[in-house]
Wavefront OBJ file of the C-alpha trace (Angstrom):
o trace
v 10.025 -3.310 -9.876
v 9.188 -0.306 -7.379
v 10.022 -1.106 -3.619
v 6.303 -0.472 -2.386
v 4.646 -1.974 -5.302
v 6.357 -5.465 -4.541
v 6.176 -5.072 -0.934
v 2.416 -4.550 -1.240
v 2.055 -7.442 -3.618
v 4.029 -9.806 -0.997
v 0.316 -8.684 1.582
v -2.035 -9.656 -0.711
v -4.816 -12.222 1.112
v -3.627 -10.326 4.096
v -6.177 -7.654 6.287
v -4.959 -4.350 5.969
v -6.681 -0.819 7.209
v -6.830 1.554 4.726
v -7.369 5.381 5.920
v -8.301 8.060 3.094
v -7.720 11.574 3.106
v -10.854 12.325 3.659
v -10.564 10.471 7.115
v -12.589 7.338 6.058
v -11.020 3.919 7.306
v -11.762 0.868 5.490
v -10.781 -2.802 6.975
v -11.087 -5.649 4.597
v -8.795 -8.180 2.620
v -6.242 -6.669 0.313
v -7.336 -8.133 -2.972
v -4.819 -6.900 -5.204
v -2.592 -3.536 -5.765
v -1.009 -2.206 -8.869
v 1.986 -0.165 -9.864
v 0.460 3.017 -9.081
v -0.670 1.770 -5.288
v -4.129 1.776 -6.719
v -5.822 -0.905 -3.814
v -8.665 -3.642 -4.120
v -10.125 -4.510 -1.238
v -12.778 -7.409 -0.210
v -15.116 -8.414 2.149
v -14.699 -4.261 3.713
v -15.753 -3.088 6.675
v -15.671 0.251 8.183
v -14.391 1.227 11.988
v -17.880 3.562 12.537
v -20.733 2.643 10.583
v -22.901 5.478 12.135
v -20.886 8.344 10.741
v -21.069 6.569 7.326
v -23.983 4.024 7.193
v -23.618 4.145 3.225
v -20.566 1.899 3.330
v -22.746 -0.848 5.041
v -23.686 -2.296 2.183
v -20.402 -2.172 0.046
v -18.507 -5.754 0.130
v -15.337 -4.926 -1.885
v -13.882 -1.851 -3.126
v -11.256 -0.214 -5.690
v -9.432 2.476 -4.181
v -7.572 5.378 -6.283
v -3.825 5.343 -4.893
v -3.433 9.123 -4.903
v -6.544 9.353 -2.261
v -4.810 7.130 0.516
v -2.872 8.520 3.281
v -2.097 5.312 5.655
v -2.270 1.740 4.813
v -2.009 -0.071 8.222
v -0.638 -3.499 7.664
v -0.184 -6.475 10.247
v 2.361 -6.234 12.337
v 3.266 -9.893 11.946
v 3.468 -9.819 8.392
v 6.118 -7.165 7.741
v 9.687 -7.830 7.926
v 11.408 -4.861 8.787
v 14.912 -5.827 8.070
v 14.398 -6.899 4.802
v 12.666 -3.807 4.021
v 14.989 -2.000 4.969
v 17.710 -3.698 3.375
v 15.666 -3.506 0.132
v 15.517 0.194 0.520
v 19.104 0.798 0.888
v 19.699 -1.458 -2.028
v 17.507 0.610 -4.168
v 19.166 3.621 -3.151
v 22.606 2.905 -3.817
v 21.273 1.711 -7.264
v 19.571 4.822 -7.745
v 23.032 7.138 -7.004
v 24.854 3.918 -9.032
v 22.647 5.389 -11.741
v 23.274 8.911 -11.235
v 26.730 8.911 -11.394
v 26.508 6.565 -14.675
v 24.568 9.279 -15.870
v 26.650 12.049 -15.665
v 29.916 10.432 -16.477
v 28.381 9.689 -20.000
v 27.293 13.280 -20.481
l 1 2 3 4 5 6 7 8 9 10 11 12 13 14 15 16 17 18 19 20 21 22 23 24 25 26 27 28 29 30 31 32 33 34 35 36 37 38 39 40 41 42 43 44 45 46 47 48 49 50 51 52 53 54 55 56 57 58 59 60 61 62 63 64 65 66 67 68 69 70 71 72 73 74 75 76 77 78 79 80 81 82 83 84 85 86 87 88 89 90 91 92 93 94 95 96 97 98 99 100 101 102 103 104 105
């Protein structure tokens, strides 16, 4: 299982600030995520209203993975040394792999 797709899965239930590349933010609950960081988001709200009153009325949302640039998560919530040992795990997997790889060609 992908590093970011589990470590988002581990947030759901959790507020999280999304920020698009078009420079809208969205606040709400992370409902659920899948393997291509596609997000679902609840009970939404959005930092200015006034520059985009049309997102007033929208209570949840489903956003496209390939349009998000941040995802601002609670602070509380991540653990950075286990992140980080996952990621280093991961990579020495993924050279593990590589040399596998080219001693069977």
């Amino acid at each position: 299982m992908p590093l970011f797709y589990s470590f988002f899965k581990s947030l759901v239930g959790k507020e999280v600030i999304v920020e698009l590349k078009n420079d809208l933010c969205i606040c709400g609950t992370l409902h659920s995520v899948d393997q291509y960081l596609n997000i679902k988001l609840t009970d939404i709200t959005v930092p200015d209203p006034d520059k985009y009153p049309h997102m007033l009325s929208v209570k949840n949302c489903f956003i496209r993975g390939s349009v998000i640039r941040y995802v601002q998560l609670p602070a509380d919530e991540v653990d950075t040394n286990l992140l980080q040992d996952a990621t280093r795990k991961e990579a020495s997997q993924g050279k593990q792999g590589q040399q596998q790889a080219s001693a069977a060609s």
